[in-house]
C-alpha positions as a Markdown table, in Angstrom:
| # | Residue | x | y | z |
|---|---|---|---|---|
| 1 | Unk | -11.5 | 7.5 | -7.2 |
| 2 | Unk | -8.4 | 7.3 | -5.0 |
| 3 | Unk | -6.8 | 10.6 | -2.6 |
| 4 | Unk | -3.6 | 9.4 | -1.6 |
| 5 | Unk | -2.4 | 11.3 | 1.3 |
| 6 | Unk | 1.1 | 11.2 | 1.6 |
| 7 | Unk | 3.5 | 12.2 | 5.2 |
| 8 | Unk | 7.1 | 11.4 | 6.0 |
| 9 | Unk | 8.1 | 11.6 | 9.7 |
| 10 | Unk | 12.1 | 10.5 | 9.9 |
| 11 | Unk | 12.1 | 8.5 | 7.2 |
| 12 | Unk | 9.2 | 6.6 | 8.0 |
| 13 | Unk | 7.0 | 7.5 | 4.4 |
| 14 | Unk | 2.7 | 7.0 | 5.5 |
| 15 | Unk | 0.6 | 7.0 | 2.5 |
| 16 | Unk | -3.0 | 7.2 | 3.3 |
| 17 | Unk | -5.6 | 6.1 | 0.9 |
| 18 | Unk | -8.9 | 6.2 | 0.6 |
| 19 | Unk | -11.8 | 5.1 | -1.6 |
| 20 | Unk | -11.0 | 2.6 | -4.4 |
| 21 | Unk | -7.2 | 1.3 | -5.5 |
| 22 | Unk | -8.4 | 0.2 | -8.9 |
| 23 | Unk | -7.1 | 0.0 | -12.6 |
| 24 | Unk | -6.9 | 3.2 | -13.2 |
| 25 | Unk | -6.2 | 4.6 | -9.8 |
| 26 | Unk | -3.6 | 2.0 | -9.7 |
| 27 | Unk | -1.8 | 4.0 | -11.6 |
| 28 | Unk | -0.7 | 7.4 | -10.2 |
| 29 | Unk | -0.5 | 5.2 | -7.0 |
| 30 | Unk | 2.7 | 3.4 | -8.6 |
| 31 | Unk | 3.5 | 6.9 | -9.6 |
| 32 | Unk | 3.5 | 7.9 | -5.8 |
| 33 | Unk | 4.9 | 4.7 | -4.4 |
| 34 | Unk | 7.6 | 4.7 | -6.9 |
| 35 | Unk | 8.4 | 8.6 | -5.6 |
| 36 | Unk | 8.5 | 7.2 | -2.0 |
| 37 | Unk | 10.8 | 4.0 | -2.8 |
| 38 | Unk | 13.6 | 6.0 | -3.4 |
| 39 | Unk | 14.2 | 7.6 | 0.5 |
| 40 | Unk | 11.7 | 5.7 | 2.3 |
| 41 | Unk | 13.2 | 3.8 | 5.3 |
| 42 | Unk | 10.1 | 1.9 | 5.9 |
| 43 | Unk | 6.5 | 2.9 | 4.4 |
| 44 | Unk | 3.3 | 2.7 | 5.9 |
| 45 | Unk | 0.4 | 2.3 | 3.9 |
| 46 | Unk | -2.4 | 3.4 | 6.0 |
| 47 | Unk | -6.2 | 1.4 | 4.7 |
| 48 | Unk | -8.6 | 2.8 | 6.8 |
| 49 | Unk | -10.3 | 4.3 | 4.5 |
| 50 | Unk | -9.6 | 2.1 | 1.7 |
| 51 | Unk | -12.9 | 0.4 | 0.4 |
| 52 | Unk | -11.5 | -1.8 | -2.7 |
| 53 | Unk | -8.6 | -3.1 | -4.1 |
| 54 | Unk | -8.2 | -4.4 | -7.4 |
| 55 | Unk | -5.3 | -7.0 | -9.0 |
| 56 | Unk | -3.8 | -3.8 | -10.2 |
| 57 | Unk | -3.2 | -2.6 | -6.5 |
| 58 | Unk | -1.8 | -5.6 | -5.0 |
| 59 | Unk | 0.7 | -5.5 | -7.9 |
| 60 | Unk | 2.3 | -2.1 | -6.8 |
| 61 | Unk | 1.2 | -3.2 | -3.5 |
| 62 | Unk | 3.7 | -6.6 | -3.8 |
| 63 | Unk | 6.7 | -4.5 | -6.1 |
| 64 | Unk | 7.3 | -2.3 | -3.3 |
| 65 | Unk | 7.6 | -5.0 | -0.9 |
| 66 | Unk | 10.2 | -6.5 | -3.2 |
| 67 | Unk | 12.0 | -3.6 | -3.2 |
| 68 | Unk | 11.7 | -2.6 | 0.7 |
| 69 | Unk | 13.2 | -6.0 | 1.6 |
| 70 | Unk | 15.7 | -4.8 | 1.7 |
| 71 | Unk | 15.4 | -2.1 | 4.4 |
| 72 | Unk | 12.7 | -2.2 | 7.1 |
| 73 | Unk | 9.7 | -2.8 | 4.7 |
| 74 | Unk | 6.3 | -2.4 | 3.7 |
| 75 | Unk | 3.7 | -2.4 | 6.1 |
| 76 | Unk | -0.3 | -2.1 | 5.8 |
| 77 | Unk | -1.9 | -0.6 | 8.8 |
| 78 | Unk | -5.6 | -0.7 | 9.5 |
| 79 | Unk | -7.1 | -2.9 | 6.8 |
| 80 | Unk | -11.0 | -3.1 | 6.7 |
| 81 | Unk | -12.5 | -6.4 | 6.4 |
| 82 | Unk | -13.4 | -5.9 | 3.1 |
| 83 | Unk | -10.4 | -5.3 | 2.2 |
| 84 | Unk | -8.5 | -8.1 | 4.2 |
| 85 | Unk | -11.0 | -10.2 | 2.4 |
| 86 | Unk | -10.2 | -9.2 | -0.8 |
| 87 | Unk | -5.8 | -10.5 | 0.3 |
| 88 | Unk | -7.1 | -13.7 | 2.0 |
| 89 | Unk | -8.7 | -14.9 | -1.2 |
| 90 | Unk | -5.9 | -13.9 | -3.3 |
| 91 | Unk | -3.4 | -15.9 | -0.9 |
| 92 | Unk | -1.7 | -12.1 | -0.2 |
| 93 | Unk | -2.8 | -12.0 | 3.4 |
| 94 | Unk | 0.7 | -13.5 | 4.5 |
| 95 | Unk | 2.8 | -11.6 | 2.4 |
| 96 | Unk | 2.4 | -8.2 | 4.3 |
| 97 | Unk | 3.3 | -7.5 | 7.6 |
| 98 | Unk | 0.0 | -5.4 | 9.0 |
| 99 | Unk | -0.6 | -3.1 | 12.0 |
């Protein structure tokens, strides 16, 4: 299961997640990024509480930093090990910037 929390402060779009960014979650978080794409300056995407990511995430996860190239990005902020783990294998750790 996934809760996205979701807060915009001057463009600046922070989705929170926590628990697991899976296949099926993956979904209604493209939903959500997708939403935020369209206004978003710059989005944050808090992992604090993030304890898995699957392919699926670090697909929606890699099309929004396509598409926020363009302005002042994508960033992750606050990635757990397990989690950072899960990019370096998959060669994704440099992609992102990270706070």
């Amino acid at each position: 299961m996934l809760n996205i929390t979701e807060e915009v402060i001057d463009r600046e779009h922070i989705l929170s997640l926590e628990g697991r960014l899976d296949t099926v979650s993956a979904v209604e978080f493209d939903r959500v990024m997708n939403e935020h794409l369209k206004g978003a300056r710059r989005i944050v995407v808090d992992l604090t509480k993030l304890i898995y990511i699957s392919s699926a995430g670090l697909r929606v996860l890699i099309s929004a930093r396509k598409f926020m190239k363009e302005r002042d990005g994508l960033v992750l902020r606050n990635m757990s090990d397990g989690v950072r783990e899960i990019f370096r294998v998959t060669g994704m750790i440099d992609l992102f910037e990270q706070e």
